[in-house]
C-alpha positions as CSV (number, residue, x, y, z in Angstrom):
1,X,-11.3,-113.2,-108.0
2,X,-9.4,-115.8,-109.3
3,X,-5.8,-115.1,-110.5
4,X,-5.0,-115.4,-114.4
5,X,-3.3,-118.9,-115.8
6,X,0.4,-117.3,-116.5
7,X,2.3,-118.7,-119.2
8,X,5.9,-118.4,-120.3
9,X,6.7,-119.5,-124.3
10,X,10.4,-119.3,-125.2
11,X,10.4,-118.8,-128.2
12,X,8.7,-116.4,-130.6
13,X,8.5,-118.3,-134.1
14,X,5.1,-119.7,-135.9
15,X,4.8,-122.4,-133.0
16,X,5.4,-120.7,-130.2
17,X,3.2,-117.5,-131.5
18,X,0.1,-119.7,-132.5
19,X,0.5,-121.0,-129.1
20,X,-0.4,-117.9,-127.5
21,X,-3.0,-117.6,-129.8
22,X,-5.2,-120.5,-129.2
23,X,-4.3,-119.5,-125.5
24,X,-5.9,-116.3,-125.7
25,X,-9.2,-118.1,-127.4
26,X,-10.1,-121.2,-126.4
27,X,-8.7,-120.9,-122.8
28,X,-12.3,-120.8,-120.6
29,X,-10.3,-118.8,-117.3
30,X,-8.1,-115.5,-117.9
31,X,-4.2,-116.3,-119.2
32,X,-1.3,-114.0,-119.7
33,X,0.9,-115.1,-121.7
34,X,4.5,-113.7,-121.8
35,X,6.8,-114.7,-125.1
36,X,10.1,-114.7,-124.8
37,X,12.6,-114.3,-127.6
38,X,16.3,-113.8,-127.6
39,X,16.7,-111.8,-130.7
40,X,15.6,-108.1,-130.8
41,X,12.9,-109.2,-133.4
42,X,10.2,-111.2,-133.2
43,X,8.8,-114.0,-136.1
44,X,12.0,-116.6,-135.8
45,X,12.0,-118.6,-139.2
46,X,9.8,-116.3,-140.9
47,X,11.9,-113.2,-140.2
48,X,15.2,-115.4,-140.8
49,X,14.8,-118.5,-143.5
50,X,11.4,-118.1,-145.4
51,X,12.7,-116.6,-148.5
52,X,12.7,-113.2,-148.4
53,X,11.5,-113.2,-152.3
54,X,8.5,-114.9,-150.9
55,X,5.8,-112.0,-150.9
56,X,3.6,-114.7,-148.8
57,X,6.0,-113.5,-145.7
58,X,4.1,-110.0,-145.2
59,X,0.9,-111.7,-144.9
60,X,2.5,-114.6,-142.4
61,X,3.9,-111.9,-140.3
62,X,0.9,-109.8,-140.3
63,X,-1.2,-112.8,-139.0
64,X,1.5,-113.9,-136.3
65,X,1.6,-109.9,-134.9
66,X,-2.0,-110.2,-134.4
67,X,-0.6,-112.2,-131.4
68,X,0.5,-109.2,-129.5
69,X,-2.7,-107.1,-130.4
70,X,-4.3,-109.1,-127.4
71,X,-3.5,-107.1,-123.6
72,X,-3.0,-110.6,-122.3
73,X,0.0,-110.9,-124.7
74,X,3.3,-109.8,-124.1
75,X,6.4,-109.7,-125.9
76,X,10.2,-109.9,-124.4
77,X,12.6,-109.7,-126.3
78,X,16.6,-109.3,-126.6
79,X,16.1,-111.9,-123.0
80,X,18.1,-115.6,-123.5
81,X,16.7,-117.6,-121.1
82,X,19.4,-120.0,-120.3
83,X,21.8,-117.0,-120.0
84,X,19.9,-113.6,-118.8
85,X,17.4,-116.1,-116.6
86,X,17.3,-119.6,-116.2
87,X,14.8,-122.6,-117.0
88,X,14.2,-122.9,-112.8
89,X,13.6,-119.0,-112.5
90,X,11.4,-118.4,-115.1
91,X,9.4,-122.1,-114.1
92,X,9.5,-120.3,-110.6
93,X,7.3,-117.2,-112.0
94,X,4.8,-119.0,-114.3
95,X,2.2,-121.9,-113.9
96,X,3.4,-123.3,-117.3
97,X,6.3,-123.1,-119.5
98,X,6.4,-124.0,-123.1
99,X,9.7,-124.8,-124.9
100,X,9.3,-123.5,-128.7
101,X,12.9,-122.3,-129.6
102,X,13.1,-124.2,-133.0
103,X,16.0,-126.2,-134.3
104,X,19.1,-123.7,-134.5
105,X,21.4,-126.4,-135.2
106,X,22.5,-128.5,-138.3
107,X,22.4,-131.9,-139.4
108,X,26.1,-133.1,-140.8
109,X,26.6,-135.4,-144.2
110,X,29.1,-137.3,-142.5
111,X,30.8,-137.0,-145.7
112,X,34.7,-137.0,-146.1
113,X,36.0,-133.9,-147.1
114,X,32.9,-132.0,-145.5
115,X,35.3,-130.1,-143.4
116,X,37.1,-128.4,-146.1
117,X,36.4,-124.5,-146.5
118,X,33.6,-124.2,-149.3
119,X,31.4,-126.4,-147.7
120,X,29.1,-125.3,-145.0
121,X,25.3,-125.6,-143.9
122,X,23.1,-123.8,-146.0
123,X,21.6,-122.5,-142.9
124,X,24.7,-119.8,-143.0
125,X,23.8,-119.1,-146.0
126,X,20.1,-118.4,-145.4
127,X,20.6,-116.5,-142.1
128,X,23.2,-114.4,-144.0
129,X,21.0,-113.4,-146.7
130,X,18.1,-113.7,-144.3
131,X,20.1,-110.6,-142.0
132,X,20.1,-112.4,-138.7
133,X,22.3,-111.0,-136.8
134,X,24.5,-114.6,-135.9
135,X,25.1,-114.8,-139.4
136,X,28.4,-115.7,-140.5
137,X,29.2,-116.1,-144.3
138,X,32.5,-116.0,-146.1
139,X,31.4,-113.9,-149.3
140,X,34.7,-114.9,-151.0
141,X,32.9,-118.3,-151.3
142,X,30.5,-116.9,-154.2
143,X,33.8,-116.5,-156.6
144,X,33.0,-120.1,-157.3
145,X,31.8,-120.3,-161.1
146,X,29.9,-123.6,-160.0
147,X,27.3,-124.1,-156.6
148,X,26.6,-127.1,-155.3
149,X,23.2,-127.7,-152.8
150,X,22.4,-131.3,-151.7
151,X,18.4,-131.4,-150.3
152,X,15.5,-131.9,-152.0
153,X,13.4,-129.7,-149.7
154,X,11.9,-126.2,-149.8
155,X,15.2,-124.9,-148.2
156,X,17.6,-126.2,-150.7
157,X,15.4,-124.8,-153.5
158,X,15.4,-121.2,-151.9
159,X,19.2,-121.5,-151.7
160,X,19.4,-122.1,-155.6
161,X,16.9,-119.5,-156.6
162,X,18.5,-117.1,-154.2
163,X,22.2,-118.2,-155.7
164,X,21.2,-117.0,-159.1
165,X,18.4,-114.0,-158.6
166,X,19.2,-110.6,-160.1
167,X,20.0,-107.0,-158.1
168,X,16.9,-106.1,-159.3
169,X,14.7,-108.6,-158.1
170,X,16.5,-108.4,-154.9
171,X,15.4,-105.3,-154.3
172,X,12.3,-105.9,-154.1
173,X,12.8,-108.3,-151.0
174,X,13.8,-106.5,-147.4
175,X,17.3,-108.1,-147.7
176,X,20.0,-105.8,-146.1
177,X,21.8,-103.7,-148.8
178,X,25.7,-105.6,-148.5
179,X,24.0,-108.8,-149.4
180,X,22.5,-107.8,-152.8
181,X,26.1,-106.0,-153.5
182,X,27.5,-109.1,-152.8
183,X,25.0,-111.4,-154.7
184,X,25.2,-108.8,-157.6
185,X,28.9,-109.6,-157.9
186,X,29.2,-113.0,-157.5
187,X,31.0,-114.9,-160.2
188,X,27.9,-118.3,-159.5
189,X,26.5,-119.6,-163.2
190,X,25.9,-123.3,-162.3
191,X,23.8,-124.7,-159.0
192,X,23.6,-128.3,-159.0
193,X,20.6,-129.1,-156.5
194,X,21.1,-133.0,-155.7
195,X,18.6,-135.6,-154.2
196,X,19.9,-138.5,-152.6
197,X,16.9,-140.6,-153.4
198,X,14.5,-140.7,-156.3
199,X,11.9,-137.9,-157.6
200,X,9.1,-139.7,-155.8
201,X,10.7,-138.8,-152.1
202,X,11.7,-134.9,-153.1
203,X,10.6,-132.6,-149.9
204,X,9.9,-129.6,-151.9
205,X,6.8,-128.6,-152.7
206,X,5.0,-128.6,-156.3
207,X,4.7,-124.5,-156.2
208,X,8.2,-124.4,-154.7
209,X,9.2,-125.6,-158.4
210,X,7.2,-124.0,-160.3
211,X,8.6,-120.5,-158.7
212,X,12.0,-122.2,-159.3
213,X,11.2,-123.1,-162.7
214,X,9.7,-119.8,-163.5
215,X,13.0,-118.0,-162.2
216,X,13.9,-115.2,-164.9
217,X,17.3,-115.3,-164.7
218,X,18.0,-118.9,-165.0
219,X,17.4,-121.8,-167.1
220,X,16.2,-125.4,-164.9
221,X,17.0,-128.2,-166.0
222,X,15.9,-131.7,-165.5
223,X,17.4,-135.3,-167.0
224,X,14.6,-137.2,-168.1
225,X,16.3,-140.1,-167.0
226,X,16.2,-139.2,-163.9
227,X,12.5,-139.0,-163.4
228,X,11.7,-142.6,-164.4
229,X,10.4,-144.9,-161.6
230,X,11.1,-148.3,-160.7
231,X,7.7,-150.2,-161.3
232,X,6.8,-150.7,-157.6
233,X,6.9,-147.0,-157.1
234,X,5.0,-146.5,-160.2
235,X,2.0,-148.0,-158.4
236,X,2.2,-146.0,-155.3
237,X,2.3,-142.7,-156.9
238,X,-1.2,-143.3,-158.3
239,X,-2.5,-142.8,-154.8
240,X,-0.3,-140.3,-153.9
241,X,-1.7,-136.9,-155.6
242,X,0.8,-134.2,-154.5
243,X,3.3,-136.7,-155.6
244,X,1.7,-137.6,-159.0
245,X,1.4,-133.7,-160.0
246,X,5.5,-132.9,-159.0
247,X,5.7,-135.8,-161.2
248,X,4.5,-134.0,-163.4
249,X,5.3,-130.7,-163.5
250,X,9.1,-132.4,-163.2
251,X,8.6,-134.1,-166.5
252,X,7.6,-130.9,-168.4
253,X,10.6,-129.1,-167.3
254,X,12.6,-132.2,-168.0
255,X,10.6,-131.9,-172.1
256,X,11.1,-128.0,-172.4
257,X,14.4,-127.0,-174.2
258,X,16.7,-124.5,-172.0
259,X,16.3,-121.0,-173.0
260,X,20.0,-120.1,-172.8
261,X,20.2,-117.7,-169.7
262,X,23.1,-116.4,-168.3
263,X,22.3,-118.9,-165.1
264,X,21.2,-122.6,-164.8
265,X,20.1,-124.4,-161.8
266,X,20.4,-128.4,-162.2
267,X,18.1,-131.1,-160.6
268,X,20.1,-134.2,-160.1
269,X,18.0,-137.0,-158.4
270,X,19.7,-140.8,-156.9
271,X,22.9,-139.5,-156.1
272,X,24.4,-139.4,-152.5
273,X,27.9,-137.4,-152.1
274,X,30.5,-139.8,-151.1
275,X,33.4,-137.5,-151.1
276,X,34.4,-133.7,-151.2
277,X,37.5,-132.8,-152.5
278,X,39.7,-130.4,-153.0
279,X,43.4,-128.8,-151.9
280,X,42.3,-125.6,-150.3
281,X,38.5,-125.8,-150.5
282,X,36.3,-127.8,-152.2
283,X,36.9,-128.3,-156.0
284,X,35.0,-131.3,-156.4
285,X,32.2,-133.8,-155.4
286,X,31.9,-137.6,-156.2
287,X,28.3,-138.3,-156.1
288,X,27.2,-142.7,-156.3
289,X,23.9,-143.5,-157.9
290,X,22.2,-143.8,-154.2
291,X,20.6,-147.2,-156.5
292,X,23.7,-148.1,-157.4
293,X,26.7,-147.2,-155.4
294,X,29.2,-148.7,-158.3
295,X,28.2,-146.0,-160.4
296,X,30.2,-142.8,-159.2
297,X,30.6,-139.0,-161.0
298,X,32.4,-136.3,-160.6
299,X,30.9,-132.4,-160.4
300,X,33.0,-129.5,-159.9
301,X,32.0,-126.9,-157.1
302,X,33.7,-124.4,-155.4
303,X,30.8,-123.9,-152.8
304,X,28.5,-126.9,-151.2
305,X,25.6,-126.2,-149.1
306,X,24.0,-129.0,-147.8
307,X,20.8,-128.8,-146.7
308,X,19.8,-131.7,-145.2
309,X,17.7,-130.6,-142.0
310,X,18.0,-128.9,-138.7
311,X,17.7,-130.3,-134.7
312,X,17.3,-128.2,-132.0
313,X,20.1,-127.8,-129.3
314,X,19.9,-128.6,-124.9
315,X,18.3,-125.9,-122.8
316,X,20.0,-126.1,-119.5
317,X,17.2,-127.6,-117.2
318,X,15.0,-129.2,-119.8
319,X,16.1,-132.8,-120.9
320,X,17.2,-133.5,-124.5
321,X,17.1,-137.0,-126.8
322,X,20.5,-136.6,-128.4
323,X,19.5,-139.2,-130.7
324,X,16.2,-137.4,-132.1
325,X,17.4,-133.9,-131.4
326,X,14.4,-133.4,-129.8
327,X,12.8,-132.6,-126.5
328,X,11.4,-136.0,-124.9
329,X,7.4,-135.6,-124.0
330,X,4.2,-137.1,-123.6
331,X,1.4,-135.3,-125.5
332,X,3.5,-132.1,-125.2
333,X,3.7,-132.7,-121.6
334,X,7.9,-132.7,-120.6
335,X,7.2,-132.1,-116.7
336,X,3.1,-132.5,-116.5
337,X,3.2,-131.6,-112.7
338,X,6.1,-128.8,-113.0
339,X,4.1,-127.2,-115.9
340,X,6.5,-128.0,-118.3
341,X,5.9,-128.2,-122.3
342,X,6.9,-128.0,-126.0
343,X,5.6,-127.4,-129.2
344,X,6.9,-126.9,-132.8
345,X,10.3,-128.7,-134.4
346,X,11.8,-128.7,-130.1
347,X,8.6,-131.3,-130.1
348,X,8.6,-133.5,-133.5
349,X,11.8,-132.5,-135.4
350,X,12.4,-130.1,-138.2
351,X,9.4,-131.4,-140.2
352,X,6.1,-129.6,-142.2
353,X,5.7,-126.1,-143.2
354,X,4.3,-123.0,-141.1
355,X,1.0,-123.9,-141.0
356,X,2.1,-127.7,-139.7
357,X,2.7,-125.5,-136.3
358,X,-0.7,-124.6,-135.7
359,X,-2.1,-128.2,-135.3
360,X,1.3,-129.0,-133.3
361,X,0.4,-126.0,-131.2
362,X,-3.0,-127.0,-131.0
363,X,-2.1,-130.2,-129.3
364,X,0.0,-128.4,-126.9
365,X,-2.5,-125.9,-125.6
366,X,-4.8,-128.8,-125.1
367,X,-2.7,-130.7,-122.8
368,X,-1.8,-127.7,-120.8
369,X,-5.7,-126.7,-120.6
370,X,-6.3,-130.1,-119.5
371,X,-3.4,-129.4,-116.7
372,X,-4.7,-126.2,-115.6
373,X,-6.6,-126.5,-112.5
374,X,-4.0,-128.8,-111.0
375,X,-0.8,-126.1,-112.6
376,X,-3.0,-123.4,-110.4
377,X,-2.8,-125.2,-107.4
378,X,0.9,-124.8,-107.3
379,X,2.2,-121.9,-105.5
380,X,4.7,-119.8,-107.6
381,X,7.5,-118.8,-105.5
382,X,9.2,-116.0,-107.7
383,X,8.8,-112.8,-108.3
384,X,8.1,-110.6,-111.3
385,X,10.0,-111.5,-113.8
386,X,10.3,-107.9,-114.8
387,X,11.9,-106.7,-111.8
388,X,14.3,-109.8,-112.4
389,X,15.2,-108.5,-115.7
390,X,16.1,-104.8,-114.2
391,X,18.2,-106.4,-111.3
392,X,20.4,-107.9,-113.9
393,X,20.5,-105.0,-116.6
394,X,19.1,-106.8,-119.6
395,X,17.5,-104.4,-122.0
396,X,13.9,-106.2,-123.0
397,X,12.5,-104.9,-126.1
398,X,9.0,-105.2,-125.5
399,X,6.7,-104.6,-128.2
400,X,6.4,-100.9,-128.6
401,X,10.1,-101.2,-128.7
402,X,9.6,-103.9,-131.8
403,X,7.6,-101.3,-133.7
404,X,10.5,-98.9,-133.6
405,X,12.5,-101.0,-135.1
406,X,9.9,-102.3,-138.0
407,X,9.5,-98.1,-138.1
408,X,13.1,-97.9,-138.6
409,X,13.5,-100.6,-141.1
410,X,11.2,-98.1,-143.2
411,X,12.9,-95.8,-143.4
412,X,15.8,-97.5,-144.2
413,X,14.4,-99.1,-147.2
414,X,13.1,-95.2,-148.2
415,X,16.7,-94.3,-148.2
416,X,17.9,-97.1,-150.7
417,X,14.1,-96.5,-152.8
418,X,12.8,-99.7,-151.5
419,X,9.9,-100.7,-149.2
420,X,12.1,-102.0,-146.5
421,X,15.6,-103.1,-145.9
422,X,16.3,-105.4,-142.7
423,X,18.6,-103.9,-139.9
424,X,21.1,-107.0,-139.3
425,X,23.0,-106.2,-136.1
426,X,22.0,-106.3,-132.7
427,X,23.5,-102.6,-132.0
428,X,21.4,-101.0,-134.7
429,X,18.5,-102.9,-133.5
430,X,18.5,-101.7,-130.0
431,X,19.8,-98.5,-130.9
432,X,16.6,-98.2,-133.3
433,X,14.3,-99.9,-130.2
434,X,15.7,-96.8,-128.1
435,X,17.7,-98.5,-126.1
436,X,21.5,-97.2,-125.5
């Protein structure tokens, strides 16, 4: 009988998880697939920067832990490979290996002033709120009156709607209890979301600002004189649809008079920071007309968050473009007779939204199908990668051991009269997974 096609993903986000999917149903030969994650939790950017007041996430992470439903599907996590195993070891135990860790790292401004305390990727700020156990966010920053976010994508407009949300509407999220008594005292009135290039090139999507603009708690405000178009744009927005209805839903909210809330959020388009300023933090950013650079403002903020995109970081063994951020490949393929591959933002850069990963993982699983008789002919020198795992002591939290925490979670929530609230340390999570 032949022997199953064994696959290693690192990495257990939308990418890496859709790979094991389409593993499990279109490969024609038996696969077991092993995912391996170095947090205690499973889901990656869904768990830690989707929004948690997006009620889409319950349905995303119901669809992605189908994954594991399958026998042929295993999940190991709490295991860093690159520390707890290498790259060699685990390529030593499995016929393929596919690289799907993400893009933990963030893109700079290159900005004077960028250094000074205040102003910090809004990455921090999302994993903080997000609970992710890494996070690290000085809370002192949100006695700033006035927010700052540069980005135009779907990230940068989380980060304003989360800046100004209520403790009640928090509390309907699975955000850990210390952030929404944080958030419920912060002193924040004003964000200033700011584009660096016209309306026509905003990232965000047209239901990403209408949820902004349909925020309770805060007014949104858009300068007409921001959304008007030099001609030759004009004429390429009448073939570009998605573009044409932001347009316009940008234009209506630019018409409607401000309600007066306690909270505004404000969409500046064309303006690029030039410098941040300030004594002991950030007081204030000088922003150019992108357009025209002689033409230069001034906005106070005592908190910037820049969100301007991720890249991903080296994995010892694997090579790395500095330049892209990315992990160099053909077709997916980064070794093609080592059984080496990547999928998701390791392979194309921080780019689409959750379902972009499925074609991207699509692509991958067919060039490692197309591999697989020669990837079988190879004989895999290691061992079980489970008794490796013992030898060293690292305590895998396998699915059942997932559940516990998700059970855990529960009851947390129950406690605080919600319908879950996130554990965000790595001792509570292994201490809920069982594991001293």
């Amino acid at each position: 009988m032949a022997r199953p096609l064994r696959v290693a993903i690192v990495g257990s986000g939308p990418a890496g998880l859709y790979c094991a999917q389409i593993l499990t149903e279109e490969a024609d030969r038996d696969v077991a697939v092993d995912v391996f994650e170095r947090l205690p939790t499973p889901f990656g950017l869904v768990r830690y920067g989707v929004a948690p007041d997006h009620q889409k996430i319950k349905s995303i992470v119901a669809a992605l832990a189908e994954t594991f439903e399958s026998p042929r599907v295993r999940f190991l996590g709490n295991v860093t490979v690159g520390a707890d195993l290498g790259l060699d070891e685990l390529r030593a135990r499995y016929d393929a290996v596919v690289l799907a860790a993400g893009a933990p790292l963030d893109r700079r401004l290159g900005v004077p002033g960028e250094h000074l305390p205040g102003v910090l990727p809004a990455r921090h700020f999302v994993s903080w709120y997000s609970g992710h156990p890494d996070a690290t966010f000085d809370t002192a920053l949100l006695a700033a009156e006035r927010a700052m976010v540069v980005g135009v994508g779907n990230v940068a407009l989380d980060v304003a709607r989360m800046l100004v949300r209520t403790p009640d509407e928090l509390r309907r999220t699975d955000v850990p209890e210390h952030v929404i008594d944080a958030l419920a005292g912060h002193a924040v009135r004003e964000v200033t979301v700011v584009g660096r290039r016209g309306p026509r090139f905003a990232r965000f999507t047209n239901k990403e600002l209408l949820e902004l603009a349909a925020v309770p708690s805060a007014d949104l405000i858009v300068e007409p004189a921001d959304l008007a178009l030099p001609d030759a744009e004009l004429s390429r927005v009448a073939g570009e649809p998605a573009t044409k209805r932001l347009l316009a839903s940008l234009q209506k909210i630019a018409d409607r008079e401000p309600a007066g809330r306690d909270r505004r959020i404000r969409l500046l388009f064309d303006r690029t920071p030039i410098e941040f300023t300030g004594d002991t933090g950030v007081r204030t950013v000088r922003l150019a007309r992108t357009s025209d650079p002689t033409v230069v403002e001034e906005i106070d903020a005592g908190l910037v968050l820049p969100a301007v995109g991720y890249r991903s970081t080296p994995l010892p063994g694997a090579p790395f473009d500095d330049a892209t951020g990315t992990i160099p490949h053909a077709d997916s393929r980064v070794d093609r007779a080592g059984g080496l591959y990547v999928v998701g933002w390791a392979k194309r850069g921080p780019s689409g939204v959750i379902g972009t990963n499925r074609l991207c993982a699509s692509e991958t699983v067919a060039s490692l199908l197309a591999d697989a008789p020669a990837l079988l002919d190879r004989d895999l020198a290691g061992g079980p990668v489970d008794d490796l795992l013992r030898s060293r002591g690292v305590p895998v939290v396998g699915w059942d051991r997932w559940q516990r925490i998700e059970a855990a979670e529960a009851r947390l929530g129950a406690a605080h009269g919600r319908d879950r609230v996130k554990l965000h340390d790595t001792a509570s999570m292994l201490a809920a997974a069982g594991i001293a």
